[in-house]
Rosetta silent file (secondary structure, phi, psi, omega in degrees, C-alpha in Angstrom):
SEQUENCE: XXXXXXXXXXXXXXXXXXXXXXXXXXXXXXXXXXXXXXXXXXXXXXXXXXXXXXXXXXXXXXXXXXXXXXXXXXXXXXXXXXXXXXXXXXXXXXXXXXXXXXXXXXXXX
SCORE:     score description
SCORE:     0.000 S_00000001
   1 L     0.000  129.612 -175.486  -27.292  -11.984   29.715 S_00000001
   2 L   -82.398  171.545 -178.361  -23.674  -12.121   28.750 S_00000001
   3 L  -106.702  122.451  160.891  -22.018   -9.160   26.217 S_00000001
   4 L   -70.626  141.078  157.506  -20.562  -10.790   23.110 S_00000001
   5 L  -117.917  154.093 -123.698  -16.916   -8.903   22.326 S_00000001
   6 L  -131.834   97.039  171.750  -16.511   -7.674   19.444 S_00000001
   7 L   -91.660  146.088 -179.999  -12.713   -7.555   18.483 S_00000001
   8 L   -77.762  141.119  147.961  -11.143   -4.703   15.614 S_00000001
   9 L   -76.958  134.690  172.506   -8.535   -6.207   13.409 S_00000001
  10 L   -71.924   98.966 -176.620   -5.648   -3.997   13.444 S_00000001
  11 L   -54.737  148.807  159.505   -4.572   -3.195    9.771 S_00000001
  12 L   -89.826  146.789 -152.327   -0.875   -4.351    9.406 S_00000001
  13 L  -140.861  114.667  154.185    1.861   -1.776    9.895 S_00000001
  14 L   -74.659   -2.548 -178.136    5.383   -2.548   10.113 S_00000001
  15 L   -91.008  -14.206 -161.821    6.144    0.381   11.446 S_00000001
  16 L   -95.828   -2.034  155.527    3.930    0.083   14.623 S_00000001
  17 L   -31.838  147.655  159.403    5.800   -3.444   15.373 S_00000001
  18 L   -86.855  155.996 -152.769    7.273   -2.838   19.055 S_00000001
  19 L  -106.353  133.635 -170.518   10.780   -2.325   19.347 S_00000001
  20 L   -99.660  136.517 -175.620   12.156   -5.183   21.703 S_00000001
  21 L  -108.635  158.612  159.588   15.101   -4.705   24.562 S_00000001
  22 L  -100.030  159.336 -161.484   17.099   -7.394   25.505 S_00000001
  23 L   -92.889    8.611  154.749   17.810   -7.933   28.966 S_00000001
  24 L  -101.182   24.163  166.347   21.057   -6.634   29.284 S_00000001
  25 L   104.607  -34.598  172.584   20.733   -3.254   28.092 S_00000001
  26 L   -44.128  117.738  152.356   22.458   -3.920   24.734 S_00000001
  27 L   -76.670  158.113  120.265   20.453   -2.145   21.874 S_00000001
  28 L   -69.657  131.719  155.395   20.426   -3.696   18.269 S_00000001
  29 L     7.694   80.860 -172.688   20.470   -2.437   14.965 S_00000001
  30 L   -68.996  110.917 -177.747   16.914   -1.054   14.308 S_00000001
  31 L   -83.256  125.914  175.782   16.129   -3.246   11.586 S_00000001
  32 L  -116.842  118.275  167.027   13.235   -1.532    9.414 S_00000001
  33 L   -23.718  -64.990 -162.048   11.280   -4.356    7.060 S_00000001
  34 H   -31.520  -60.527 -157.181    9.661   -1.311    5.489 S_00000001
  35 H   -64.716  -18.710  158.263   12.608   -0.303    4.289 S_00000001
  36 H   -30.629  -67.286 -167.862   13.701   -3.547    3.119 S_00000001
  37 H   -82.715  -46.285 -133.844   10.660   -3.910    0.941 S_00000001
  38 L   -97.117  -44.553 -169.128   10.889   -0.447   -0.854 S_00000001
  39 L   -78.363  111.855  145.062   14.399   -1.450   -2.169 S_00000001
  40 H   -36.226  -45.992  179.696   13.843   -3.530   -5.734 S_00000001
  41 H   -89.055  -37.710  166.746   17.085   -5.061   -5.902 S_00000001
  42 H   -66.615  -13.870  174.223   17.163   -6.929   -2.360 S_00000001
  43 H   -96.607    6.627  176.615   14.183   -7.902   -3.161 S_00000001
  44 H   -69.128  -64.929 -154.355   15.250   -8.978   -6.726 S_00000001
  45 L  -102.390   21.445  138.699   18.016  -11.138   -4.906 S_00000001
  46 L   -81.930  -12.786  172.169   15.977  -12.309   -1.909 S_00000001
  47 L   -92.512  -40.907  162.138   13.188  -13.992   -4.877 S_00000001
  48 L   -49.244  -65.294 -165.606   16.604  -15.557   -6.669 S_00000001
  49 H   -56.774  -39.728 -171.041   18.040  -16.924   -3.604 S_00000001
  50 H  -105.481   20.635  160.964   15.155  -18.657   -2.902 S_00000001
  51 H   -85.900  -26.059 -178.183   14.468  -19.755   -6.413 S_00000001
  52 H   -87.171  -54.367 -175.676   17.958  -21.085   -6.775 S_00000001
  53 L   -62.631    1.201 -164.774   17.304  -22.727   -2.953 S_00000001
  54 L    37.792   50.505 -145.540   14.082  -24.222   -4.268 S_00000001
  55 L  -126.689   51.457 -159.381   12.189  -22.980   -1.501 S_00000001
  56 H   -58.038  -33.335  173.782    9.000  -21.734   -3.068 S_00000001
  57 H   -51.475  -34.063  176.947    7.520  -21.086    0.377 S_00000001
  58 H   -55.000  -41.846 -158.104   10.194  -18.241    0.924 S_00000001
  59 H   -70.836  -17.899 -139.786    9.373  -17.025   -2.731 S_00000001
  60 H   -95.388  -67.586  179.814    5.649  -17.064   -1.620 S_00000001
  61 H   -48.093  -34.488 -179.430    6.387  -14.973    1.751 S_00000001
  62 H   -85.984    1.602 -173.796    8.821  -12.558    0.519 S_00000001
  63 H   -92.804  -56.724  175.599    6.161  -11.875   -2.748 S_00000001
  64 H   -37.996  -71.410 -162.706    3.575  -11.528    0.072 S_00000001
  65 H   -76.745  -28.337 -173.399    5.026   -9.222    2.348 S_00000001
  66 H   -68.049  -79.799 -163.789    6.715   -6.715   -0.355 S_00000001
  67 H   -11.371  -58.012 -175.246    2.874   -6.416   -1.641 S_00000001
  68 H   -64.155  -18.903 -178.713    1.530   -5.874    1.524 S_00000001
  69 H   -72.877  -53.766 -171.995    4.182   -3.023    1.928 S_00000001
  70 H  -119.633   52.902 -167.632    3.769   -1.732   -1.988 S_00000001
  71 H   -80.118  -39.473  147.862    0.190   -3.224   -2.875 S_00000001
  72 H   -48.501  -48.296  165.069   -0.833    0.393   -4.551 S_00000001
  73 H   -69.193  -39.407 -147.038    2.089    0.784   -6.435 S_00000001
  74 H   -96.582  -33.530  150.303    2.507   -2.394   -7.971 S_00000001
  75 H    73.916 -156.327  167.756   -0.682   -1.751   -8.495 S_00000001
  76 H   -66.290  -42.691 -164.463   -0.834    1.118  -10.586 S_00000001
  77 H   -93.218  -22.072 -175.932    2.136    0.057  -12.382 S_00000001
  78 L   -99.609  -12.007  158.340    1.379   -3.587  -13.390 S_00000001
  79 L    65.970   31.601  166.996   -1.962   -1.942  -14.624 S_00000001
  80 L  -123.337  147.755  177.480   -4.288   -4.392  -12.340 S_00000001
  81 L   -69.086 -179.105 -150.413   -6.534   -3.621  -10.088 S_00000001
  82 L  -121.099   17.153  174.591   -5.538   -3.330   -5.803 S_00000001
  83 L  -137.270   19.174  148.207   -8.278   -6.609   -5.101 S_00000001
  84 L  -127.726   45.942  123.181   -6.636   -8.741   -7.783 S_00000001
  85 L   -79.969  -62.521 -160.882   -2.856   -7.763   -6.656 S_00000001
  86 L   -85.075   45.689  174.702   -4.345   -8.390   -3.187 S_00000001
  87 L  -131.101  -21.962 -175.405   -6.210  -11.769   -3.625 S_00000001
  88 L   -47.720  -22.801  165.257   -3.211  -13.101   -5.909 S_00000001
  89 L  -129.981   43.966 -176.986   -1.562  -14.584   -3.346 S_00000001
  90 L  -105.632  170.584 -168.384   -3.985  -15.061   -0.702 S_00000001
  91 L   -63.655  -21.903  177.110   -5.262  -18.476    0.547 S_00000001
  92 L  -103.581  -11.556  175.728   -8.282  -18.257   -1.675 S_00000001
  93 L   -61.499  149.541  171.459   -6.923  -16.722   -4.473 S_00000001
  94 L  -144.383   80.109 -133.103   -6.333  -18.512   -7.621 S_00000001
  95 L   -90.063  156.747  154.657   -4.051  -16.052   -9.724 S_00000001
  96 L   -81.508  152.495 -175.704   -2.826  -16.892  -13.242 S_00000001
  97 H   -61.968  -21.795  160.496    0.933  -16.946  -14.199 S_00000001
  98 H   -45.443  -51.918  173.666    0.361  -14.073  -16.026 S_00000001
  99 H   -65.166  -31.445  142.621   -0.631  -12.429  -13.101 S_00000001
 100 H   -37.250  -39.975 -179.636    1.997  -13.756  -11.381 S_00000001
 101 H   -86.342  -31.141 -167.223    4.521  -12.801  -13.816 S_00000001
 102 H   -70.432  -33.051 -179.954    3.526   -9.219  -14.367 S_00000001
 103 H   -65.928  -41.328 -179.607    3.565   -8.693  -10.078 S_00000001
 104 H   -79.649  -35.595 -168.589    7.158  -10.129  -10.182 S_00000001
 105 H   -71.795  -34.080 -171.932    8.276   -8.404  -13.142 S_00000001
 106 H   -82.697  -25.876  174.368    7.335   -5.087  -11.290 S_00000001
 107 H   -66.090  -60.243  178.995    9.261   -6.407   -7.880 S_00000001
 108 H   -57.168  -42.695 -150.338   12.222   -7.060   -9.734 S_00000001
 109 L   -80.777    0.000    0.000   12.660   -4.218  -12.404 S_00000001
């Protein structure tokens, strides 16, 4: 009789990405996402840029990942609940523009 395995999903953490060497010794910048996501105005002008590129997938991804970063705060603050922030843009989700707008309105402001 064989053993089924059983794998955990790993919540996602940007901080526990691994930090990558190159092969000649040369460090880079430590770029932190987190940190990225936390600031409201790049992420004000990273949701412009790609509405003015007309590139809705970017607007989709970069709406995605600040959530997944600030999915409690937004929240709290947009006065919705933390399973209708997090289903609003998920593959099964089907959010209204309200809900859309009030989740943007809190990224930007």
């Amino acid at each position: 009789m064989t053993r089924k395995g059983t794998l955990k999903k790993q919540p996602f953490c940007l901080e526990s990405m691994p930090i990558l060497k190159n092969k000649k010794g040369n460090f880079s910048i430590s770029h932190r996402p987190q940190a990225f996501f936390k600031s409201h105005k790049k992420v004000a002008e990273a949701l412009l840029q790609s509405l003015e590129d007309n590139d809705a997938g970017a607007f989709l991804e970069i709406l995605d990942t600040y959530l997944q970063v600030n999915r409690t705060q937004v929240a709290h603050e947009t006065l919705l609940s933390r399973t209708t922030v997090q289903k609003a843009l998920s593959k099964t989700g089907n959010p209204t523009i309200r809900t859309i707008a009030k989740i943007v309105h809190q990224a930007v402001a």
